[in-house]
mmCIF file of the C-alpha atoms, coordinates in Angstrom:
data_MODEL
# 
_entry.id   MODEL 
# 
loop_
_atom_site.group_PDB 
_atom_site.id 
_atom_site.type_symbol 
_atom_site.label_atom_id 
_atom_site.label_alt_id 
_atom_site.label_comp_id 
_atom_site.label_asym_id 
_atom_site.label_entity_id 
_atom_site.label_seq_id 
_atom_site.pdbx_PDB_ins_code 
_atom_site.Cartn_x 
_atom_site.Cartn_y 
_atom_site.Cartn_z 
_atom_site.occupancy 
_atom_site.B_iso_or_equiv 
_atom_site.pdbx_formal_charge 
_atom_site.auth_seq_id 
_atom_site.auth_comp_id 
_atom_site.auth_asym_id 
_atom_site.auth_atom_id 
_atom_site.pdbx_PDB_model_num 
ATOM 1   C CA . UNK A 1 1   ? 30.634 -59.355 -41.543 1.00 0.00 ? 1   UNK A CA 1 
ATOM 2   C CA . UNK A 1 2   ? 33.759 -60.298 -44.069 1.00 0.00 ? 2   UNK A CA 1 
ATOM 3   C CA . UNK A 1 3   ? 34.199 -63.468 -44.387 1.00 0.00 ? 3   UNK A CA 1 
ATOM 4   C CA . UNK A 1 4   ? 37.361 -64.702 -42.406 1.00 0.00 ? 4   UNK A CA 1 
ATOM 5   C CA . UNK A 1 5   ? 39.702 -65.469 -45.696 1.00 0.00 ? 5   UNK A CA 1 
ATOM 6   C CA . UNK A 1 6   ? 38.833 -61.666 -46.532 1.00 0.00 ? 6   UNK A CA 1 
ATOM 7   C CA . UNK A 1 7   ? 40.265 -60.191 -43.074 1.00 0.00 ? 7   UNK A CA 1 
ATOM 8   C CA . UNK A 1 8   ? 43.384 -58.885 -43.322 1.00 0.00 ? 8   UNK A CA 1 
ATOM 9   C CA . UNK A 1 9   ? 45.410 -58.135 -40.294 1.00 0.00 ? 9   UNK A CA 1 
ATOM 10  C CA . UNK A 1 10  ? 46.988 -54.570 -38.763 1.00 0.00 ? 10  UNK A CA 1 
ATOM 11  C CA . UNK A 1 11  ? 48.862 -54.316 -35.888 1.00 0.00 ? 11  UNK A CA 1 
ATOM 12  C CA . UNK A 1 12  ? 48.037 -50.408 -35.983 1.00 0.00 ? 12  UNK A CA 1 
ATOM 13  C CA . UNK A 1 13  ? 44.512 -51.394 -35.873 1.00 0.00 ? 13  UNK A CA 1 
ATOM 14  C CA . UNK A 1 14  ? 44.478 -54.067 -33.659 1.00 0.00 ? 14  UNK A CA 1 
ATOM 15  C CA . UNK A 1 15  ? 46.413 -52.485 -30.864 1.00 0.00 ? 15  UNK A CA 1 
ATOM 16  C CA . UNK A 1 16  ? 44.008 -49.257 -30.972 1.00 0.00 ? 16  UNK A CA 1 
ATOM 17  C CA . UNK A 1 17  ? 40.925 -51.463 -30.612 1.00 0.00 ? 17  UNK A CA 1 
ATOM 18  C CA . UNK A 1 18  ? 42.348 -53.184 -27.864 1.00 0.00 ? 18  UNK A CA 1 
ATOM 19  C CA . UNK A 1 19  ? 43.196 -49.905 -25.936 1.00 0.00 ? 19  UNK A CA 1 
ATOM 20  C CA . UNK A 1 20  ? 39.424 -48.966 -26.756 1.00 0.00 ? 20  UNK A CA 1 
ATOM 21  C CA . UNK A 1 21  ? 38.376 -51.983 -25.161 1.00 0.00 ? 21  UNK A CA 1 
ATOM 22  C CA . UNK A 1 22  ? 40.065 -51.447 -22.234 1.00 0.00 ? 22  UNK A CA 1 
ATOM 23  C CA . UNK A 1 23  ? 38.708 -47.911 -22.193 1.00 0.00 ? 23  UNK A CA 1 
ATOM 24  C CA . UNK A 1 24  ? 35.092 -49.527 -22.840 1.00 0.00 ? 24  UNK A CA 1 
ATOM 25  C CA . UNK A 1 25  ? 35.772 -51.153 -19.773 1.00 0.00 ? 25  UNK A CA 1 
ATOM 26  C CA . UNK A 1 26  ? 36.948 -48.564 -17.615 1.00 0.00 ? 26  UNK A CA 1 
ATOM 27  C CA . UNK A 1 27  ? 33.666 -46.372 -18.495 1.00 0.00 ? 27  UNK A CA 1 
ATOM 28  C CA . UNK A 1 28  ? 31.350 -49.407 -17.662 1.00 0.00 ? 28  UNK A CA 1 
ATOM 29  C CA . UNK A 1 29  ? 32.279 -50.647 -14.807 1.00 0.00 ? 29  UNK A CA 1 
ATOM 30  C CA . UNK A 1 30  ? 36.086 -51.328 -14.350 1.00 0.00 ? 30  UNK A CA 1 
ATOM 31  C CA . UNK A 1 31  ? 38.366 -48.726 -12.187 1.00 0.00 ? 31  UNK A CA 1 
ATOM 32  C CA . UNK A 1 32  ? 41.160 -47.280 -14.511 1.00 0.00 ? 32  UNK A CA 1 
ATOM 33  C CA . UNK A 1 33  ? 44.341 -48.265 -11.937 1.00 0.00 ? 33  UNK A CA 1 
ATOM 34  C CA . UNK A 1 34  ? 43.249 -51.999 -12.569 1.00 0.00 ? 34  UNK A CA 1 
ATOM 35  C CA . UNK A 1 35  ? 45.106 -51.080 -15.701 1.00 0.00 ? 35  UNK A CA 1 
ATOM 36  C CA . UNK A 1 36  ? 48.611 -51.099 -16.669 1.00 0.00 ? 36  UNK A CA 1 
ATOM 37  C CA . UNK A 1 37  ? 49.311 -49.450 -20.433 1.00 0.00 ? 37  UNK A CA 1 
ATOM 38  C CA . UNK A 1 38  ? 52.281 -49.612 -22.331 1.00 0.00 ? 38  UNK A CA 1 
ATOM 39  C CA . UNK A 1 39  ? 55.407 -47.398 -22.506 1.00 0.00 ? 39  UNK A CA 1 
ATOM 40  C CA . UNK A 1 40  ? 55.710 -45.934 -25.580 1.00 0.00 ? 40  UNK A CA 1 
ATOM 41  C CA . UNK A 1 41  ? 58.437 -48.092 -27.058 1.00 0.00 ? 41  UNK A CA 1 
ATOM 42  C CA . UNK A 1 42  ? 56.151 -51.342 -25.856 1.00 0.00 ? 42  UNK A CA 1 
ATOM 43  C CA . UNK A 1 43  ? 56.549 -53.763 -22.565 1.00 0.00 ? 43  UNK A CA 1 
ATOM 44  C CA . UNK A 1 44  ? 60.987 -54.366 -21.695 1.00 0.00 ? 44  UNK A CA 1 
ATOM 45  C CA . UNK A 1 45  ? 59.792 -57.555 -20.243 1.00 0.00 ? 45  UNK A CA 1 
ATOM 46  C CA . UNK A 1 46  ? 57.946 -58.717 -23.643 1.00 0.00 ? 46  UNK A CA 1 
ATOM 47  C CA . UNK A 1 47  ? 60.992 -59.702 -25.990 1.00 0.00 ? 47  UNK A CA 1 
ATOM 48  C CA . UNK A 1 48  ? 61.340 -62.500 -28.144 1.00 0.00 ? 48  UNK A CA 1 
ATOM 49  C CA . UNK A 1 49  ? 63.734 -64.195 -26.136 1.00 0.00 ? 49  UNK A CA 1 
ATOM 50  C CA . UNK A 1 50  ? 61.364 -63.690 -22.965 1.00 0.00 ? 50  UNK A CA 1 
ATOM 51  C CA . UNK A 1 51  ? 59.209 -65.593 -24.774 1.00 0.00 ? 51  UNK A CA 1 
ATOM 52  C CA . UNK A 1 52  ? 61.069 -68.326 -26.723 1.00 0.00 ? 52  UNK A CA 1 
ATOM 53  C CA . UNK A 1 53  ? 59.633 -71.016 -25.742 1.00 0.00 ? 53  UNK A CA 1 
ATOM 54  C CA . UNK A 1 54  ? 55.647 -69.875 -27.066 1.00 0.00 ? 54  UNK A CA 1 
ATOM 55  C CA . UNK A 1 55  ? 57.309 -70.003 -30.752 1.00 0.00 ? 55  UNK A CA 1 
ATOM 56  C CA . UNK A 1 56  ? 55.738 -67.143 -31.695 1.00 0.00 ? 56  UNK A CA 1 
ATOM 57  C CA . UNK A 1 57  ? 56.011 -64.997 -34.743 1.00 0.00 ? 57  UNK A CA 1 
ATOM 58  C CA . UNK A 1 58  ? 57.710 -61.488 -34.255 1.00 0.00 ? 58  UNK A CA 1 
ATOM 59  C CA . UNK A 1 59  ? 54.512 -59.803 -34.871 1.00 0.00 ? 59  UNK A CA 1 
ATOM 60  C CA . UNK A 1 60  ? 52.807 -61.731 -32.172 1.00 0.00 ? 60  UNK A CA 1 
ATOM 61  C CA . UNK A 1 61  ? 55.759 -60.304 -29.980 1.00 0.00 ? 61  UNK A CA 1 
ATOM 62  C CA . UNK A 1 62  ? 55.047 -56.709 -31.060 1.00 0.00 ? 62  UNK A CA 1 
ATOM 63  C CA . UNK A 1 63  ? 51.847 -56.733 -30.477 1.00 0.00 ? 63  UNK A CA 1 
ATOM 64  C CA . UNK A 1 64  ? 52.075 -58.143 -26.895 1.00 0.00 ? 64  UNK A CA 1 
ATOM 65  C CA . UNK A 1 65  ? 54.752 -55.714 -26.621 1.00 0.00 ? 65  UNK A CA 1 
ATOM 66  C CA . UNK A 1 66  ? 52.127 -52.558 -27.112 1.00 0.00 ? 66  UNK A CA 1 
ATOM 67  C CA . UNK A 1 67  ? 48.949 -53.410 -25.880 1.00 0.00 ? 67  UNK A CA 1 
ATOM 68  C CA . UNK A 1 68  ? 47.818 -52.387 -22.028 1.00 0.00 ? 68  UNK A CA 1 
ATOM 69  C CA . UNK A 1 69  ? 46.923 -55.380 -19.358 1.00 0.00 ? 69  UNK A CA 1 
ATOM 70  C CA . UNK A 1 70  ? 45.299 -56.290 -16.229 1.00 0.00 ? 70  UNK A CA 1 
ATOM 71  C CA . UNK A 1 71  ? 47.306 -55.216 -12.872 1.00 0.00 ? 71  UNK A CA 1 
ATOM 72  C CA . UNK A 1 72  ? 47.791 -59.077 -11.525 1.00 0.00 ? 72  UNK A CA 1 
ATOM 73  C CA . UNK A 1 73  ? 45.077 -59.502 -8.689  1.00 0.00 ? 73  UNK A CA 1 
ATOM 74  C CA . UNK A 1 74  ? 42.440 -57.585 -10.091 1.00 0.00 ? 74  UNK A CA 1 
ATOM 75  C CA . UNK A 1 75  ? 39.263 -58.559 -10.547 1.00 0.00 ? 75  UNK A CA 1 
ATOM 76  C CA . UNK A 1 76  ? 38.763 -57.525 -13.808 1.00 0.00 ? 76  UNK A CA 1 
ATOM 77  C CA . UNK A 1 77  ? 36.880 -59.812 -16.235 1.00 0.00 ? 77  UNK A CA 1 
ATOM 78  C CA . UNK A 1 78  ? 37.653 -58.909 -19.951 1.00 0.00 ? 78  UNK A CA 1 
ATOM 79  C CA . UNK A 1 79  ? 34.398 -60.773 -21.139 1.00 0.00 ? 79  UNK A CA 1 
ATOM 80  C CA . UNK A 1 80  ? 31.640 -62.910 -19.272 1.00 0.00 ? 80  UNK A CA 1 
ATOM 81  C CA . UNK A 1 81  ? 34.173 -65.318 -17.142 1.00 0.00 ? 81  UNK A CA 1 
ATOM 82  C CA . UNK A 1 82  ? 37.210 -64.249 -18.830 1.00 0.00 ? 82  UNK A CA 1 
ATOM 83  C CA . UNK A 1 83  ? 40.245 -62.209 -17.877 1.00 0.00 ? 83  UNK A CA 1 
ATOM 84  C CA . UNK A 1 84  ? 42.947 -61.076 -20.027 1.00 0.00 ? 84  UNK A CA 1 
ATOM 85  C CA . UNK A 1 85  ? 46.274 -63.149 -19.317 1.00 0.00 ? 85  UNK A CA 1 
ATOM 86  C CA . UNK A 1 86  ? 48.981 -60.350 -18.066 1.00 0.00 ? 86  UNK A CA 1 
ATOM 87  C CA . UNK A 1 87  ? 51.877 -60.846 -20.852 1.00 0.00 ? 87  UNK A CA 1 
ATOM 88  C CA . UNK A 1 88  ? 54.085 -58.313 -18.803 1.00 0.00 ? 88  UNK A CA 1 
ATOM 89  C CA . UNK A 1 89  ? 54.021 -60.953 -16.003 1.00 0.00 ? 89  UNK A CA 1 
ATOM 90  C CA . UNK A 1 90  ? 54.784 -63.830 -18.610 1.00 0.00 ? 90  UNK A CA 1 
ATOM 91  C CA . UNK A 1 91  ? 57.734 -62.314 -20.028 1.00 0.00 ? 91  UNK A CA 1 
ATOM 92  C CA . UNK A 1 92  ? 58.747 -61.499 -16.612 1.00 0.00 ? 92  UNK A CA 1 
ATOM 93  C CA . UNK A 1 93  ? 59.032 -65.317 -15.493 1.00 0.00 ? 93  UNK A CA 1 
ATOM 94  C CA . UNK A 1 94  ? 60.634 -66.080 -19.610 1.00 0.00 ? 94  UNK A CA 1 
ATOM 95  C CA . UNK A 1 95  ? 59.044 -69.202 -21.739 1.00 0.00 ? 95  UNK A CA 1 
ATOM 96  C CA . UNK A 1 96  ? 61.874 -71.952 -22.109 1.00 0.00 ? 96  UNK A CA 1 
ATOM 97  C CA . UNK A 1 97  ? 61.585 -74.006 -24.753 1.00 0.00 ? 97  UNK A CA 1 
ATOM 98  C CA . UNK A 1 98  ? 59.642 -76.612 -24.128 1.00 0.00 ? 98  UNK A CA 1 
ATOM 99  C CA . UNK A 1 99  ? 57.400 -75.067 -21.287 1.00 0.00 ? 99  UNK A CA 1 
ATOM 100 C CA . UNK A 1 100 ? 54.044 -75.276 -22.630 1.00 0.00 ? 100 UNK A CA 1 
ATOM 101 C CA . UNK A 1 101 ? 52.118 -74.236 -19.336 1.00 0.00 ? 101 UNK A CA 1 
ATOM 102 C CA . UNK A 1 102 ? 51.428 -70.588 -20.656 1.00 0.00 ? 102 UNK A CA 1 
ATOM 103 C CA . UNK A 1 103 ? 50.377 -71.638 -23.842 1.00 0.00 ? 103 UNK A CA 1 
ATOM 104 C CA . UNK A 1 104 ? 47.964 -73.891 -22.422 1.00 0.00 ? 104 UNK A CA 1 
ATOM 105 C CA . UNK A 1 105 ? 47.098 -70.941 -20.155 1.00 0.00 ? 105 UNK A CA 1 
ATOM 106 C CA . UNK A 1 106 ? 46.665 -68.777 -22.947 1.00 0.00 ? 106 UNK A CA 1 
ATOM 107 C CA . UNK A 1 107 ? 45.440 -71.101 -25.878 1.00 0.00 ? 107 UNK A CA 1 
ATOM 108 C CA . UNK A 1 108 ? 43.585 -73.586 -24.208 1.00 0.00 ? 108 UNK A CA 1 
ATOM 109 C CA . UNK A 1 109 ? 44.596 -77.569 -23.252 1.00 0.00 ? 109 UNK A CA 1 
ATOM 110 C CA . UNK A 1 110 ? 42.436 -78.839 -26.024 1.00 0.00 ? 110 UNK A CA 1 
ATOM 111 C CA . UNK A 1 111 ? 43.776 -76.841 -28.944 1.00 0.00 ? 111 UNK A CA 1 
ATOM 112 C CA . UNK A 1 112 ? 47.232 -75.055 -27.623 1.00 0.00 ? 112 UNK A CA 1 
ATOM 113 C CA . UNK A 1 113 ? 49.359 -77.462 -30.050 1.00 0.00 ? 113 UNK A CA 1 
ATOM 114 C CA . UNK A 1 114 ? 47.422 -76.635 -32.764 1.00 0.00 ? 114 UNK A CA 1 
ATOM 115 C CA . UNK A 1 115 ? 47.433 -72.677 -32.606 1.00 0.00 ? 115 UNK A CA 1 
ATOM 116 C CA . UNK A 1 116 ? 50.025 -71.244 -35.202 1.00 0.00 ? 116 UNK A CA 1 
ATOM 117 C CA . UNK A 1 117 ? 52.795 -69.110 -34.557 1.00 0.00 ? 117 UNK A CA 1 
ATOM 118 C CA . UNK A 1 118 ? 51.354 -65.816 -35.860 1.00 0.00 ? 118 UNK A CA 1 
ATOM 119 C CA . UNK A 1 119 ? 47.724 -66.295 -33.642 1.00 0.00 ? 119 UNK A CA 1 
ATOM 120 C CA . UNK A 1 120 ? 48.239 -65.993 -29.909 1.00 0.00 ? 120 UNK A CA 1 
ATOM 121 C CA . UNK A 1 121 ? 45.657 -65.822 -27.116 1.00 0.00 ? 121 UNK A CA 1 
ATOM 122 C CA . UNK A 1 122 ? 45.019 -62.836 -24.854 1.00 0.00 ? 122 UNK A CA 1 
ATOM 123 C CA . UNK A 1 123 ? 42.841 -64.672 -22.260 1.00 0.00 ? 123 UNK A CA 1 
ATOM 124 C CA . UNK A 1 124 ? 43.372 -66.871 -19.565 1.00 0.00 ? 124 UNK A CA 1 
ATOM 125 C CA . UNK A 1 125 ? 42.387 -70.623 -19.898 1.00 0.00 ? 125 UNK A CA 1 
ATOM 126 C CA . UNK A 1 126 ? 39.520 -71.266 -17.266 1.00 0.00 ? 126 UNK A CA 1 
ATOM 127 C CA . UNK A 1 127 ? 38.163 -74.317 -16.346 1.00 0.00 ? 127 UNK A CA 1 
ATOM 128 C CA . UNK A 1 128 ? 35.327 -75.480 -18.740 1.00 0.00 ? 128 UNK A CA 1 
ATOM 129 C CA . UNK A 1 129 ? 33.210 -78.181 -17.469 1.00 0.00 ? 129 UNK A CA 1 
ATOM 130 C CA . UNK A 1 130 ? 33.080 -81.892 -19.350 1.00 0.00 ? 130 UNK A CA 1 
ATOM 131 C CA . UNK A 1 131 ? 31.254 -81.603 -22.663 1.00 0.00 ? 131 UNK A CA 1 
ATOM 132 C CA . UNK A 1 132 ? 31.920 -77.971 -22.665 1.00 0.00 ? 132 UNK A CA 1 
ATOM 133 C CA . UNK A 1 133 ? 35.594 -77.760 -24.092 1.00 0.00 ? 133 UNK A CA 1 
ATOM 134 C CA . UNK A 1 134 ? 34.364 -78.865 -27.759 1.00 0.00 ? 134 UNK A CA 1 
ATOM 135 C CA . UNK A 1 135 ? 31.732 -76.176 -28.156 1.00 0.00 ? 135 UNK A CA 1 
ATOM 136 C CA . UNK A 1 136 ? 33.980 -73.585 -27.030 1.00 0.00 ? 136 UNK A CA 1 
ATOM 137 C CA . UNK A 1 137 ? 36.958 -74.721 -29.234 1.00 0.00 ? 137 UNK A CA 1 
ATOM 138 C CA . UNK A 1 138 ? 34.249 -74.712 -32.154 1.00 0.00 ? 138 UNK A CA 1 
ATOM 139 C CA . UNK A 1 139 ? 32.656 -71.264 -31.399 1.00 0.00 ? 139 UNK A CA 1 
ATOM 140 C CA . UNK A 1 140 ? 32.269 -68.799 -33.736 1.00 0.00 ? 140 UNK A CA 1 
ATOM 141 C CA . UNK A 1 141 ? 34.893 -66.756 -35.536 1.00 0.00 ? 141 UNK A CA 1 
ATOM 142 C CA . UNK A 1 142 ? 35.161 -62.792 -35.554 1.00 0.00 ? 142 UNK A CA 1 
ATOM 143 C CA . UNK A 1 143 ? 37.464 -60.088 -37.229 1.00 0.00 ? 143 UNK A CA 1 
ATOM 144 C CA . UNK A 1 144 ? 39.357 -58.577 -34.618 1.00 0.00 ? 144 UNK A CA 1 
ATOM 145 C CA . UNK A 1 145 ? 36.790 -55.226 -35.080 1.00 0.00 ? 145 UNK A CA 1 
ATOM 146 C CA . UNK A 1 146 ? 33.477 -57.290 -34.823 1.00 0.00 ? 146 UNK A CA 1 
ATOM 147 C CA . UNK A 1 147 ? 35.033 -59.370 -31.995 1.00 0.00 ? 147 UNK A CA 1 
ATOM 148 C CA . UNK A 1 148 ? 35.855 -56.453 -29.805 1.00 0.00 ? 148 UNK A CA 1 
ATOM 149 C CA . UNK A 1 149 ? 31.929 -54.833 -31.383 1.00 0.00 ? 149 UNK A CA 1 
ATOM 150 C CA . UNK A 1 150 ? 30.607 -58.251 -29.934 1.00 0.00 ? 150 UNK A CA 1 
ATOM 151 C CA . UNK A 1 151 ? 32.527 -57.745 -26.520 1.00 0.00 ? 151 UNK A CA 1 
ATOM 152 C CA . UNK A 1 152 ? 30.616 -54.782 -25.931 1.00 0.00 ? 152 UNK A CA 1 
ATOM 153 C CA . UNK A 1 153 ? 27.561 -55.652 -27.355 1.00 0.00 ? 153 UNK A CA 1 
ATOM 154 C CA . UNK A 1 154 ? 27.465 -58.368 -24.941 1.00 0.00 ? 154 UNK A CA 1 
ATOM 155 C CA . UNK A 1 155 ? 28.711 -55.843 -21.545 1.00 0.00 ? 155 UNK A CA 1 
ATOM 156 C CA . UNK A 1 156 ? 26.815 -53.448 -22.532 1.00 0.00 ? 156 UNK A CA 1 
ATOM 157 C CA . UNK A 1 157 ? 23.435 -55.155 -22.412 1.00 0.00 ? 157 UNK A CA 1 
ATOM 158 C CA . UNK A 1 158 ? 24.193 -55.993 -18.507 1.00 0.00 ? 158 UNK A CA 1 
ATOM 159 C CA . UNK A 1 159 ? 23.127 -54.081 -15.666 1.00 0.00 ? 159 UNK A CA 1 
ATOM 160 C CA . UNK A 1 160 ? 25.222 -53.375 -12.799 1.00 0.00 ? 160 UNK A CA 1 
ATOM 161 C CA . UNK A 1 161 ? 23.735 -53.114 -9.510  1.00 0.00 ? 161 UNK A CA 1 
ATOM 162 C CA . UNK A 1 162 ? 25.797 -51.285 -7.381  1.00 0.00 ? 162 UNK A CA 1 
# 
């Protein structure tokens, strides 16, 4: 694995392992209309000024903007007790400046004000017991491919009794 400094970021790439993800999921276990996927010129609802108030860097915005979510009320988990926050949804309702309860949903309470403007989170923040919220904030570090390699490492070793 690169080291971090050596990871260099593309949106092409990026966006196509997230839509294999999703697709990872959908052959394990998950049912393919949980799913919403992009338009082909990216989420209306997802626009920089629907989401003003995250302070977010344009590319952050695009790549919302073309990636597939969660329908709201699914079950879906995107990792072990983890869903994927619906951005659609989020640019839907706007960000005002100043509203920091989606970046706190998104980033986490203990480290949301620390999280720059090009990095943004695509999970919901869950409840993590006392004692907890350190070691998670600390955890390990991935490039986006061996993150998403990990994901299904990880799913993939479970069984599903069904």
């Amino acid at each position: 694995m690169p080291w971090l400094r050596d990871v260099k970021y593309s949106q092409g790439e990026c966006i196509a392992l997230i839509h294999d993800y999703y697709n990872f999921l959908i052959k394990m276990y998950a049912d393919e209309s949980a799913f919403i996927w992009p338009p082909p010129d990216g989420w209306p609802t997802i626009t920089a000024a629907s989401l003003r108030g995250l302070g977010k860097s344009n590319d952050v915005i695009e790549l919302l903007r073309h990636i597939p979510y969660r329908r709201v009320n699914t079950e879906i988990q995107s990792a072990p007790y983890s869903t994927f926050l619906d951005w659609t949804w989020v640019g839907k309702c706007g960000v005002q400046q100043g509203d920091e309860d989606w970046k706190v949903d998104a980033e986490g309470i203990a480290n949301y004000q620390n999280v720059p403007s090009t990095v943004v989170g695509l999970t919901e923040e869950d409840y993590a017991a006392e004692g907890e919220v350190d070691w998670r904030s600390d955890g390990a570090c991935w490039s986006i491919p061996d993150c998403f390699e990990v994901l299904k490492t990880i799913i993939g070793n479970f069984t599903l009794f069904r």
